[in-house]
PDB file of N, CA, C and O in Angstrom:
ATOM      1  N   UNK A   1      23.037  15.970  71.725  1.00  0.00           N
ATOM      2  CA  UNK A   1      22.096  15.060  72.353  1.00  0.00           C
ATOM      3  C   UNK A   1      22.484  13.643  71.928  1.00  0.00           C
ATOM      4  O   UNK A   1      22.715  13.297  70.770  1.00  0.00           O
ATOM      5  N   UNK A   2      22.522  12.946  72.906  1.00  0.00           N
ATOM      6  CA  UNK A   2      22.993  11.481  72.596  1.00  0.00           C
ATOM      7  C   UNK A   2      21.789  10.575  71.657  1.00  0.00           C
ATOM      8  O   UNK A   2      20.681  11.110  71.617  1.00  0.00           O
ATOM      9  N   UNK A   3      21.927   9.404  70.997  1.00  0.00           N
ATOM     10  CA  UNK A   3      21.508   8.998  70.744  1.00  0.00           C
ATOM     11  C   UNK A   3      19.967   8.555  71.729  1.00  0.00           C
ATOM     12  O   UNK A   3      18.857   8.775  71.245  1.00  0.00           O
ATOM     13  N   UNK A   4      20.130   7.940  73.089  1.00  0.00           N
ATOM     14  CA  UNK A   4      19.260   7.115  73.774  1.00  0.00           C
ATOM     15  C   UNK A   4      18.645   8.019  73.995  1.00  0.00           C
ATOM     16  O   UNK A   4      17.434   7.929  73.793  1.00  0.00           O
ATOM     17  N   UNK A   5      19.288   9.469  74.581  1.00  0.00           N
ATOM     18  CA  UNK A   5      17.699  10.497  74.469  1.00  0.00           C
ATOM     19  C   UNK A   5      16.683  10.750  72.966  1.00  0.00           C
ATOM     20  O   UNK A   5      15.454  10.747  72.910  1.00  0.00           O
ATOM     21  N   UNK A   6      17.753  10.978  71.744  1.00  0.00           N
ATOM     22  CA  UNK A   6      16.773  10.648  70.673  1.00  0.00           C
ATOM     23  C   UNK A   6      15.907  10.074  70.900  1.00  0.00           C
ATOM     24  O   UNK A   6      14.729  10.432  70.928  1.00  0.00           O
ATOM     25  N   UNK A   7      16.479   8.839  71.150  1.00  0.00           N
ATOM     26  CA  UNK A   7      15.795   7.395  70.599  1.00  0.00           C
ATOM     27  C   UNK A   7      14.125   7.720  71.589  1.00  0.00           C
ATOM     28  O   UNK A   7      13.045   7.696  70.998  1.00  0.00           O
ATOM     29  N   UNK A   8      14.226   7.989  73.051  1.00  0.00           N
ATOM     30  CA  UNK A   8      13.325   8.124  73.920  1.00  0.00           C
ATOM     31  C   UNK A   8      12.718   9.317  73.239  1.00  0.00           C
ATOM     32  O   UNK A   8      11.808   8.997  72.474  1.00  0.00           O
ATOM     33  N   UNK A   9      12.933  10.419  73.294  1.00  0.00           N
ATOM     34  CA  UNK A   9      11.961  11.182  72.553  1.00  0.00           C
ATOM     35  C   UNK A   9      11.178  10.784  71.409  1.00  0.00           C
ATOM     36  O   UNK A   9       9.949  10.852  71.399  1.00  0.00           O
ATOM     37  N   UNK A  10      11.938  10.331  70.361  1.00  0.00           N
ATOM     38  CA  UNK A  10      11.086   9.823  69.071  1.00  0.00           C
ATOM     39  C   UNK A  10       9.935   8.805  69.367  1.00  0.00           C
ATOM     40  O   UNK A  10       8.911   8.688  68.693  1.00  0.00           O
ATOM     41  N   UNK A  11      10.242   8.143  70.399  1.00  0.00           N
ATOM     42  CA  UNK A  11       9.323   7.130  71.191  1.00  0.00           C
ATOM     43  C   UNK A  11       8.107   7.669  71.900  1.00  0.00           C
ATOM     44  O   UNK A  11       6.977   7.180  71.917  1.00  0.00           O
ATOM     45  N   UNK A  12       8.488   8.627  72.408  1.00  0.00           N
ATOM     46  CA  UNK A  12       7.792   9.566  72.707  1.00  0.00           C
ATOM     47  C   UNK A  12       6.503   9.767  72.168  1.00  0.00           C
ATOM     48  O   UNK A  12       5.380   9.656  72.658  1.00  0.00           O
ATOM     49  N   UNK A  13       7.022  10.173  70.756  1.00  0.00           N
ATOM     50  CA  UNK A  13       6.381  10.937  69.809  1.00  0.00           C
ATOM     51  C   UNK A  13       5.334   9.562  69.353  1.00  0.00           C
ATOM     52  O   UNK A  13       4.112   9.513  69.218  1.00  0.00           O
ATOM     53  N   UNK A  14       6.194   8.713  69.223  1.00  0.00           N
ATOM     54  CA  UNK A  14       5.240   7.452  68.455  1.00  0.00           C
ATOM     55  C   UNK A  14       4.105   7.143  69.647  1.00  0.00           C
ATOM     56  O   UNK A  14       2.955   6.803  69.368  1.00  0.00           O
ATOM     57  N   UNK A  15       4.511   7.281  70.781  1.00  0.00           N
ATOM     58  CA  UNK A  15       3.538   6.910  71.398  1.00  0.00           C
ATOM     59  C   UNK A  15       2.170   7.742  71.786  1.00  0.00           C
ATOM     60  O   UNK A  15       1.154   7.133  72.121  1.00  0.00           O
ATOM     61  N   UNK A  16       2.203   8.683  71.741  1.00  0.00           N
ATOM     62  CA  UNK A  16       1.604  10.086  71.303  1.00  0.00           C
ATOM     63  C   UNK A  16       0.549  10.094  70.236  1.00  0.00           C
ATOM     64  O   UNK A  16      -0.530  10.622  70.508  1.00  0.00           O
ATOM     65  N   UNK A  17       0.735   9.589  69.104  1.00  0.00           N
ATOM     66  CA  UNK A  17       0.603   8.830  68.011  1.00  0.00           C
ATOM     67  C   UNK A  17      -0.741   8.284  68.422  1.00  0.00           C
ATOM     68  O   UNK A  17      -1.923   8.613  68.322  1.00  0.00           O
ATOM     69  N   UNK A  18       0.376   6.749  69.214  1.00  0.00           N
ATOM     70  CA  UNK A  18      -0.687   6.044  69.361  1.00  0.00           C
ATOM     71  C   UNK A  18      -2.018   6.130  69.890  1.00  0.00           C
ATOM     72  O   UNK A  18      -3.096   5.546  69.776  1.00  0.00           O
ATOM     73  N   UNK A  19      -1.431   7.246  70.613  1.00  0.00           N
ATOM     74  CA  UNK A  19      -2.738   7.163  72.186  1.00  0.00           C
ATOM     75  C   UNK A  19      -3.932   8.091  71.068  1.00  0.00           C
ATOM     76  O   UNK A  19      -5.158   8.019  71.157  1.00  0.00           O
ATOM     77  N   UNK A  20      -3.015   9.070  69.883  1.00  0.00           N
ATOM     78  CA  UNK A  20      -4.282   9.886  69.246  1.00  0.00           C
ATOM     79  C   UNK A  20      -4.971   8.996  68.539  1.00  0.00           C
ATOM     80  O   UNK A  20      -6.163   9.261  68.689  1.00  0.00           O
ATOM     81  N   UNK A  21      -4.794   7.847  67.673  1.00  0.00           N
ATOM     82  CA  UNK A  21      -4.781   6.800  67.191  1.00  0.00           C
ATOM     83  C   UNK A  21      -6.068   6.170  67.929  1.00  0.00           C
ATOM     84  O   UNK A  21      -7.190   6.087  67.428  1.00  0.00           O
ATOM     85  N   UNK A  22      -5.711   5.765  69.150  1.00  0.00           N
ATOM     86  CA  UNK A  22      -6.875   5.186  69.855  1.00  0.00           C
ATOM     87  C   UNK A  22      -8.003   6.046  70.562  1.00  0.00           C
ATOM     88  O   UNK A  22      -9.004   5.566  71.093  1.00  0.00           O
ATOM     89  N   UNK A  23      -7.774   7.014  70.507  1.00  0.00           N
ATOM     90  CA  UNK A  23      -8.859   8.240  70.505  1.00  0.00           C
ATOM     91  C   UNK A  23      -9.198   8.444  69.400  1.00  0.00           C
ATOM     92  O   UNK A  23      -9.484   9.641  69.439  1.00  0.00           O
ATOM     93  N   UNK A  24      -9.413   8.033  68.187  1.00  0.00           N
ATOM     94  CA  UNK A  24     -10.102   7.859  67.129  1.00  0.00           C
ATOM     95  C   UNK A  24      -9.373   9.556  66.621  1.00  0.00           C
ATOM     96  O   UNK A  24     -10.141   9.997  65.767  1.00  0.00           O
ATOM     97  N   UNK A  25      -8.690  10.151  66.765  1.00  0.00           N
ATOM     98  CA  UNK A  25      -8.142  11.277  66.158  1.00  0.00           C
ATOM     99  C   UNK A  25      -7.574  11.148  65.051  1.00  0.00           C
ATOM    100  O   UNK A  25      -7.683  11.926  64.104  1.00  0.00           O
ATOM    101  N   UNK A  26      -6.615   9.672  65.110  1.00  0.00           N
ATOM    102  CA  UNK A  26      -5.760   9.880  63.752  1.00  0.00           C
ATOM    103  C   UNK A  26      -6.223   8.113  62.705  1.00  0.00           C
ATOM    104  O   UNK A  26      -6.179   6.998  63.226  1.00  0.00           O
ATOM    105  N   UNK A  27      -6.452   8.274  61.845  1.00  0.00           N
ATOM    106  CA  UNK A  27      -6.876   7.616  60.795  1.00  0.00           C
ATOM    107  C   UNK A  27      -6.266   5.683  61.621  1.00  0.00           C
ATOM    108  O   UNK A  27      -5.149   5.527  62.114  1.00  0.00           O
ATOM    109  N   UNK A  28      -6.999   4.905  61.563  1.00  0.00           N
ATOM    110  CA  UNK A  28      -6.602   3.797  62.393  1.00  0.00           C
ATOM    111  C   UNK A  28      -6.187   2.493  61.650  1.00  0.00           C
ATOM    112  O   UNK A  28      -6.087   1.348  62.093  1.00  0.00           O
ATOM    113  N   UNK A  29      -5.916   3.114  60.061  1.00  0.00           N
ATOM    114  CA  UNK A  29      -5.282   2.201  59.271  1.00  0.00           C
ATOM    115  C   UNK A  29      -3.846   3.026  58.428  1.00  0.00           C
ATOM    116  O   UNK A  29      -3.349   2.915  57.307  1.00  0.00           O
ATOM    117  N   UNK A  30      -3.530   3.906  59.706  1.00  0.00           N
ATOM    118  CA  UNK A  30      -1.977   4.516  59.438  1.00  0.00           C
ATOM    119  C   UNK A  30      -1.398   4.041  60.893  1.00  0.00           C
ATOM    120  O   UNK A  30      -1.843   4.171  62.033  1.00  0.00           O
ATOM    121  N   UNK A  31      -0.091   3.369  60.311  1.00  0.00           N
ATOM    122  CA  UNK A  31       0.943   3.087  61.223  1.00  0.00           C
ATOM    123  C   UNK A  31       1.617   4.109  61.515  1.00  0.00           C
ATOM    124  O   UNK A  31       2.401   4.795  60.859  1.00  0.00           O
ATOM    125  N   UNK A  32       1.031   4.185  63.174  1.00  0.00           N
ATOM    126  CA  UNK A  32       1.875   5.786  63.989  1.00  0.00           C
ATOM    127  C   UNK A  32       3.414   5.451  63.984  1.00  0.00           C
ATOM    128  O   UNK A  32       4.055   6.494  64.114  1.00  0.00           O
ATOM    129  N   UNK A  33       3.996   4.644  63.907  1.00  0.00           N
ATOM    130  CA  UNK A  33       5.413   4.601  63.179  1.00  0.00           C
ATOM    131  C   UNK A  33       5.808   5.653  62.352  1.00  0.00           C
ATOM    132  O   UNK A  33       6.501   6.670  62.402  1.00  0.00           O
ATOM    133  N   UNK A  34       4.978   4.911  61.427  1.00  0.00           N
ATOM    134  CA  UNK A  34       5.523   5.663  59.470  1.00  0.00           C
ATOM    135  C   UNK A  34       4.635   7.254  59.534  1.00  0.00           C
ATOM    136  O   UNK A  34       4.817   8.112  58.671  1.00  0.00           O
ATOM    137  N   UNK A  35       3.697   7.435  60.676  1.00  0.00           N
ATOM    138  CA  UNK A  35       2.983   8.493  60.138  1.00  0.00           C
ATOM    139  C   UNK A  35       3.966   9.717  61.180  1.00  0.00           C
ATOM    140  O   UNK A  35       4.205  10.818  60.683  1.00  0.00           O
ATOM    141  N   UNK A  36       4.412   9.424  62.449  1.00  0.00           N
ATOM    142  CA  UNK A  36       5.205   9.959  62.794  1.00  0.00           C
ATOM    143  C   UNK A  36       6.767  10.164  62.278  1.00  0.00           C
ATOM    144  O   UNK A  36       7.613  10.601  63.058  1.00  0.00           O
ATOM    145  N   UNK A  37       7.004   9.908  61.272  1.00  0.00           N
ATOM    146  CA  UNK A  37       7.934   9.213  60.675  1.00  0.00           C
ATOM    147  C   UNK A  37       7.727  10.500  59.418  1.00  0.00           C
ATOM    148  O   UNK A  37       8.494  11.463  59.387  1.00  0.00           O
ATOM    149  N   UNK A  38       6.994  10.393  58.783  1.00  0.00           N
ATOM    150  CA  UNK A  38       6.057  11.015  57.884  1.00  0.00           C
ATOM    151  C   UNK A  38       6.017  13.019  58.197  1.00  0.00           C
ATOM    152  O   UNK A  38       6.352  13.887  57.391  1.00  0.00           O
ATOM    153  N   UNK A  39       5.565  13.180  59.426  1.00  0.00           N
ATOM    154  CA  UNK A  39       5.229  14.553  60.003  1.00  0.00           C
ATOM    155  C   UNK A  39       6.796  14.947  60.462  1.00  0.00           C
ATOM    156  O   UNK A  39       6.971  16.164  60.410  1.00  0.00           O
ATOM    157  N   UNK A  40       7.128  14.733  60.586  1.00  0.00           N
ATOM    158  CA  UNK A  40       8.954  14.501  61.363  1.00  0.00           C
ATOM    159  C   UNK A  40       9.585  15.396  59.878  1.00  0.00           C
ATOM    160  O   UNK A  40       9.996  16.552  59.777  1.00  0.00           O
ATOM    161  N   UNK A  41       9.440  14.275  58.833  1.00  0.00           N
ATOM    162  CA  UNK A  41       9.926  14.655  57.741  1.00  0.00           C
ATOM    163  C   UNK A  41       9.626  15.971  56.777  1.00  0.00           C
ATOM    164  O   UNK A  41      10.368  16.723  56.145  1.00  0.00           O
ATOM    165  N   UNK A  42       7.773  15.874  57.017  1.00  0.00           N
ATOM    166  CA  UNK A  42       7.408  17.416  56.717  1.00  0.00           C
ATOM    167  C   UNK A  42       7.678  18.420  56.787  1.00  0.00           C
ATOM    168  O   UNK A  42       7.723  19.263  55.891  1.00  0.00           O
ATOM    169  N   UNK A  43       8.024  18.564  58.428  1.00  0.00           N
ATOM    170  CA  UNK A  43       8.451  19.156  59.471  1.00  0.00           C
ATOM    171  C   UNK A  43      10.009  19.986  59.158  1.00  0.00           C
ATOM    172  O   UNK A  43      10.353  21.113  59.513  1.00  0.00           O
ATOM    173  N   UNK A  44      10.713  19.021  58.415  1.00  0.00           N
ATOM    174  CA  UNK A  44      12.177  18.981  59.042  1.00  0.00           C
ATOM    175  C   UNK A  44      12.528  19.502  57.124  1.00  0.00           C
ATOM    176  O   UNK A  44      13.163  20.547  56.982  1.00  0.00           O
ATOM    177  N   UNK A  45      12.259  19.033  56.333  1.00  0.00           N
ATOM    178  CA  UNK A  45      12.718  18.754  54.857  1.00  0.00           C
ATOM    179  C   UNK A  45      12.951  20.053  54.204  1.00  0.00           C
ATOM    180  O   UNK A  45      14.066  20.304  53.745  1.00  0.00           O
ATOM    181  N   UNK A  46      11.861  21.003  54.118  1.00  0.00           N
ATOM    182  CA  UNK A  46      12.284  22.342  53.290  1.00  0.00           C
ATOM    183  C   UNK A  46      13.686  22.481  54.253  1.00  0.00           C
ATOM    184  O   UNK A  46      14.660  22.394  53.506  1.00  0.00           O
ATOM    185  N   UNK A  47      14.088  22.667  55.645  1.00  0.00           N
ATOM    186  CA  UNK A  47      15.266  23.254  55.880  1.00  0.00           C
ATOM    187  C   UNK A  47      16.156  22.758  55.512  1.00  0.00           C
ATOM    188  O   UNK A  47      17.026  23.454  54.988  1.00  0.00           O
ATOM    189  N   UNK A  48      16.302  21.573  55.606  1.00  0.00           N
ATOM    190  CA  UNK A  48      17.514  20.564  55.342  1.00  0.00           C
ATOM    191  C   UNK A  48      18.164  20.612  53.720  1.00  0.00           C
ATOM    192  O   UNK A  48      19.269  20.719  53.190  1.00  0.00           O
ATOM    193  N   UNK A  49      16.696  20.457  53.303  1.00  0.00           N
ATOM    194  CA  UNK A  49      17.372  20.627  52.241  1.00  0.00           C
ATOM    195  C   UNK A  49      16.486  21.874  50.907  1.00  0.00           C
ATOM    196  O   UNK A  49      15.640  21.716  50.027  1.00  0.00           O
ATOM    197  N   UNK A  50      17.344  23.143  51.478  1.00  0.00           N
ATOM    198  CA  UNK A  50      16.911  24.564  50.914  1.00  0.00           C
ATOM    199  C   UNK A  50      17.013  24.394  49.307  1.00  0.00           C
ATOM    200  O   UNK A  50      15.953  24.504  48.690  1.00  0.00           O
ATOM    201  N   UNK A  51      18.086  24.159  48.646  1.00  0.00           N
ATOM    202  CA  UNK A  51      18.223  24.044  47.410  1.00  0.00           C
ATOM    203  C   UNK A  51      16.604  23.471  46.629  1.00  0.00           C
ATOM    204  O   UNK A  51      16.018  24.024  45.698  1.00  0.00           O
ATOM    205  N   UNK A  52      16.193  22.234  47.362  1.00  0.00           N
ATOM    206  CA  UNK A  52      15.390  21.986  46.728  1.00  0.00           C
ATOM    207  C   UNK A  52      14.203  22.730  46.639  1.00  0.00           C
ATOM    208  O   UNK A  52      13.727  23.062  45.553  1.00  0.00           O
ATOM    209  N   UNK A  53      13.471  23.139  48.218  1.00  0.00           N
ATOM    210  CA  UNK A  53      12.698  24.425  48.660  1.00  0.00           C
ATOM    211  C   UNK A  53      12.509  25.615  47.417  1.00  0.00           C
ATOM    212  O   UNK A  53      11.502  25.977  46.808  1.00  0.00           O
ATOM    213  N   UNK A  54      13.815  26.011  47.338  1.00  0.00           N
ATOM    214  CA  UNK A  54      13.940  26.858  46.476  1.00  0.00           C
ATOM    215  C   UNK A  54      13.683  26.042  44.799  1.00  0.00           C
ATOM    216  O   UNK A  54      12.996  26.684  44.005  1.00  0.00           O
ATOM    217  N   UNK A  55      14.051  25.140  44.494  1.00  0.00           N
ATOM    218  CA  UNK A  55      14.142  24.848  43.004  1.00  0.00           C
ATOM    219  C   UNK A  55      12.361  24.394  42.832  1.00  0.00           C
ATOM    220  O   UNK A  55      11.885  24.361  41.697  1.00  0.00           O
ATOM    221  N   UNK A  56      11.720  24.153  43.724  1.00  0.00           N
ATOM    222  CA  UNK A  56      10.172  23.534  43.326  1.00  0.00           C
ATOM    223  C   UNK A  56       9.687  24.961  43.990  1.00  0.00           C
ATOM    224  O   UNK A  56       8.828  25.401  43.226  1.00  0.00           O
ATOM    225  N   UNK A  57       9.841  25.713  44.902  1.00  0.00           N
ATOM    226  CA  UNK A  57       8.747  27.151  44.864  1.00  0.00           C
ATOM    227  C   UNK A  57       9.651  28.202  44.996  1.00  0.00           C
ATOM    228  O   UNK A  57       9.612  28.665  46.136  1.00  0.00           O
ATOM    229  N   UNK A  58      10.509  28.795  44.207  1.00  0.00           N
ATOM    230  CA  UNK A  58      11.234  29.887  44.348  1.00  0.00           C
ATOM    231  C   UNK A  58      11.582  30.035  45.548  1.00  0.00           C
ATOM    232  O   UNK A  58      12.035  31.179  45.579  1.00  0.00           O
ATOM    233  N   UNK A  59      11.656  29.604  46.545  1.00  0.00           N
ATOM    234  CA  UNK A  59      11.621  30.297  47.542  1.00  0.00           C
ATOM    235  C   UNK A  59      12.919  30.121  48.337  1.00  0.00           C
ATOM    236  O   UNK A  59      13.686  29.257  47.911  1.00  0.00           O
ATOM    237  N   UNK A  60      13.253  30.756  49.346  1.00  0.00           N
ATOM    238  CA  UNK A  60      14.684  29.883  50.350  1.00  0.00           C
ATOM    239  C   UNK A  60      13.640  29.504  51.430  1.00  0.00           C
ATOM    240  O   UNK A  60      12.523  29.951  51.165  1.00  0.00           O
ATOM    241  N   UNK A  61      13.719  28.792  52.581  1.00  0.00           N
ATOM    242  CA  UNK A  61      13.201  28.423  53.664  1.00  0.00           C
ATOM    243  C   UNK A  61      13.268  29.302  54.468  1.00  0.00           C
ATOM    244  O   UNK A  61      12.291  29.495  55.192  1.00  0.00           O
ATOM    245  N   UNK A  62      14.303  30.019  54.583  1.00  0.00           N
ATOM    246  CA  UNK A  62      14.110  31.532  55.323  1.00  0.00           C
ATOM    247  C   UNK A  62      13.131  32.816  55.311  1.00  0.00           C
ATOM    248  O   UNK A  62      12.963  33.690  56.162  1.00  0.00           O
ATOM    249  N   UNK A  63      12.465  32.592  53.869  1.00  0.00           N
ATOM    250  CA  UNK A  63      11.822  33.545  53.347  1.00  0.00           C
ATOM    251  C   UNK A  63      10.509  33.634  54.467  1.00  0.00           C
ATOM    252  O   UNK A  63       9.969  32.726  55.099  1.00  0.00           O
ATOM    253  N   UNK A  64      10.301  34.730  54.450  1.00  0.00           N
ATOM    254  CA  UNK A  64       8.614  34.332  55.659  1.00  0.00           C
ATOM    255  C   UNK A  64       7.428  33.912  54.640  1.00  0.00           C
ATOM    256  O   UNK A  64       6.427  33.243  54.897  1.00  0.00           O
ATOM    257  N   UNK A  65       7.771  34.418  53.571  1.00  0.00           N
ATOM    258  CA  UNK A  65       6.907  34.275  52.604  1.00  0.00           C
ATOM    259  C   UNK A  65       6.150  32.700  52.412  1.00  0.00           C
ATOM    260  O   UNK A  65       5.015  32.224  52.448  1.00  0.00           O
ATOM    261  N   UNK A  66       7.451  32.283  52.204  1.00  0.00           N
ATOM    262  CA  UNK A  66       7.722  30.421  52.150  1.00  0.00           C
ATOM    263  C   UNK A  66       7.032  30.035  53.824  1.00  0.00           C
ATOM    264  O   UNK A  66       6.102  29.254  54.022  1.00  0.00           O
ATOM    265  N   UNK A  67       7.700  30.734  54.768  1.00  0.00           N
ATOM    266  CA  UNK A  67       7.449  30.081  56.097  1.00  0.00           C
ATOM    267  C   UNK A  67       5.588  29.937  56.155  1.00  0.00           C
ATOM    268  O   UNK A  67       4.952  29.038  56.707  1.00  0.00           O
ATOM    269  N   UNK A  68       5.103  30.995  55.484  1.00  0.00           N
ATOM    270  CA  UNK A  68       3.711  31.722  55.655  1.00  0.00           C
ATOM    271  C   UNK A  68       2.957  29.634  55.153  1.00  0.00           C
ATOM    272  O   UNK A  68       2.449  28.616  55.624  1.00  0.00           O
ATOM    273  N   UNK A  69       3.497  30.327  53.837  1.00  0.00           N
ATOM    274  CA  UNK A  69       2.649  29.335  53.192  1.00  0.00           C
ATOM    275  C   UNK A  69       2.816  28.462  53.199  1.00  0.00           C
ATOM    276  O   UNK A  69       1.954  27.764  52.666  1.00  0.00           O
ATOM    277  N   UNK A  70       4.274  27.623  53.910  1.00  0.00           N
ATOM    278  CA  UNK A  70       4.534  26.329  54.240  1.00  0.00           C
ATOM    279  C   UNK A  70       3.601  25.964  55.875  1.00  0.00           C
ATOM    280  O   UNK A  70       2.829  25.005  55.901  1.00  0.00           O
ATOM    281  N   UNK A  71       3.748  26.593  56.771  1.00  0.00           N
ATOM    282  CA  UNK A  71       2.724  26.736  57.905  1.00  0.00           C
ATOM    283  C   UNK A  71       1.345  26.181  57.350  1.00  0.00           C
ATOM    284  O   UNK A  71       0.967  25.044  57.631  1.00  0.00           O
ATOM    285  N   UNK A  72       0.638  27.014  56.573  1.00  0.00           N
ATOM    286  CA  UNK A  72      -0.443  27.157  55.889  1.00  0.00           C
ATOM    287  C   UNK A  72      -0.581  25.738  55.713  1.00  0.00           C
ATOM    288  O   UNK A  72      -1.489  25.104  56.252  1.00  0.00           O
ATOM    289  N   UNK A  73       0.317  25.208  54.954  1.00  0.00           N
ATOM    290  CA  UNK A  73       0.339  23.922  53.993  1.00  0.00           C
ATOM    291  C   UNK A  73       0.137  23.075  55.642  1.00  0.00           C
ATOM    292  O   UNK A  73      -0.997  22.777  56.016  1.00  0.00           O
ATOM    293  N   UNK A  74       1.109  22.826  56.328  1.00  0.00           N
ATOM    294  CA  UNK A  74       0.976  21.746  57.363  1.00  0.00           C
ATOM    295  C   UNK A  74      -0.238  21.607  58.095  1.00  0.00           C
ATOM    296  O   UNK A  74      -0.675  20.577  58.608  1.00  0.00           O
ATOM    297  N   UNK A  75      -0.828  22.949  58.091  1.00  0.00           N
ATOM    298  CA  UNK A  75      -1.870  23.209  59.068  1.00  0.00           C
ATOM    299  C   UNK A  75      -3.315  22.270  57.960  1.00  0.00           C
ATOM    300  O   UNK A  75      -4.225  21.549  58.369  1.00  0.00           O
ATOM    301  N   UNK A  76      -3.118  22.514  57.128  1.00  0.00           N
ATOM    302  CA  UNK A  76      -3.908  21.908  55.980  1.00  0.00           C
ATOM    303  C   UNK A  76      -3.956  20.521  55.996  1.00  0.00           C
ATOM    304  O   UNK A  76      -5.067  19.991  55.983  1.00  0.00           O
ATOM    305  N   UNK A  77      -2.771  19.711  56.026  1.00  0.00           N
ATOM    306  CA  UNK A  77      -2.228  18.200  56.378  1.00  0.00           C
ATOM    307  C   UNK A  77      -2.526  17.716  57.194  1.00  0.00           C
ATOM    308  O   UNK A  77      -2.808  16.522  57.097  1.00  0.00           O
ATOM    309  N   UNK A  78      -2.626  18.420  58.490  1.00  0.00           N
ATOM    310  CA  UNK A  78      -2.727  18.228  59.970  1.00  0.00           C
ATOM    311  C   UNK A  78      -4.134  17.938  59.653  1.00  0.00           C
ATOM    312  O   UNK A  78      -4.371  16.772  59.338  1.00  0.00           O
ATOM    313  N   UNK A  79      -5.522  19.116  59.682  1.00  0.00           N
ATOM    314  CA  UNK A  79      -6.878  18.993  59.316  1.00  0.00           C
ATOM    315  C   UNK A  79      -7.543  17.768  58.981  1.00  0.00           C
ATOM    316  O   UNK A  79      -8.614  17.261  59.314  1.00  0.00           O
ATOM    317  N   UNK A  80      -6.146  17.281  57.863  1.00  0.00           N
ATOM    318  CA  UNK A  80      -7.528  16.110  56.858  1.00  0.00           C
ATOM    319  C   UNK A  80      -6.874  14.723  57.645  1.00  0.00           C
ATOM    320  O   UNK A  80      -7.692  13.811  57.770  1.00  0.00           O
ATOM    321  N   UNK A  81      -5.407  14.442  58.224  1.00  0.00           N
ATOM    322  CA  UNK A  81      -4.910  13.484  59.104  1.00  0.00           C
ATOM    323  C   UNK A  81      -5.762  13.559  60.918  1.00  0.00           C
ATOM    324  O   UNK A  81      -6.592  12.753  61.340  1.00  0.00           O
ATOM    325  N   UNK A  82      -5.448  14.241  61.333  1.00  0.00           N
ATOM    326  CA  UNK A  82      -6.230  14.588  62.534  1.00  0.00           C
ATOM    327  C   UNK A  82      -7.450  14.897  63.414  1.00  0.00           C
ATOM    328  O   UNK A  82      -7.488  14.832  64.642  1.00  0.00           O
ATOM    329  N   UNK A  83      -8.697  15.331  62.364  1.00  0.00           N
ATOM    330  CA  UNK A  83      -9.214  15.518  62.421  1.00  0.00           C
ATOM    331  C   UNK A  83     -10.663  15.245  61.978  1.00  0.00           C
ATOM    332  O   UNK A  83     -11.580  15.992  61.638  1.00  0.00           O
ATOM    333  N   UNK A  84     -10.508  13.516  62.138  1.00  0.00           N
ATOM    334  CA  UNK A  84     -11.638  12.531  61.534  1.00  0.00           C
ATOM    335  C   UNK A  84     -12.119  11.958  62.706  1.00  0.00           C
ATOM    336  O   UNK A  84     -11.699  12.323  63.803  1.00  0.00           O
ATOM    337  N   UNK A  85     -13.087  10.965  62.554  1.00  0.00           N
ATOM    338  CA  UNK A  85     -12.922   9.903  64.049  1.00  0.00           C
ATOM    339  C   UNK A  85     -13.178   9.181  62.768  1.00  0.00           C
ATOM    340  O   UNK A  85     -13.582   9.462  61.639  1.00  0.00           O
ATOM    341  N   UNK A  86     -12.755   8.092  63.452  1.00  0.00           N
ATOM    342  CA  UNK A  86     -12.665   6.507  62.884  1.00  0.00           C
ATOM    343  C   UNK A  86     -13.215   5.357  63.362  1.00  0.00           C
ATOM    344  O   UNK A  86     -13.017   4.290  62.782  1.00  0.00           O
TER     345      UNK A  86
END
């Protein structure tokens, strides 16, 4: 995938953001930038980088075990970010 589609998707995403942002969904003194920026990274980090995954919870990223309770965890994140009005 080329860069300019990145770039448009991630834009995407920020704008997405915004619009939850102005629907009082997402906290209105977080920059949907950094907070999309932020969930991206959540998102993406145990895989990328497994070694660490594994060195802070035993686990590999493959494990379902890990998948279970990493799910768990986002769904938890998501709740207390998403699910306010402002």
């Amino acid at each position: 995938m080329g860069e300019q589609k990145r770039k448009q998707i991630l834009q995407s995403y920020n704008a997405d953001m915004r619009s939850k942002q102005e629907m009082g969904h997402v906290p209105k003194d977080l920059d949907p930038a950094f907070l999309t920026l932020a969930i991206s990274s959540l998102t993406i980090y145990p895989l990328i980088f497994g070694d660490v995954t594994k060195m802070l919870t035993g686990k590999l990223p493959e494990d379902p075990e890990f998948q279970e309770q990493w799910t768990h965890f986002l769904s938890a994140i998501s709740e207390r970010i998403f699910d306010q009005k402002n």
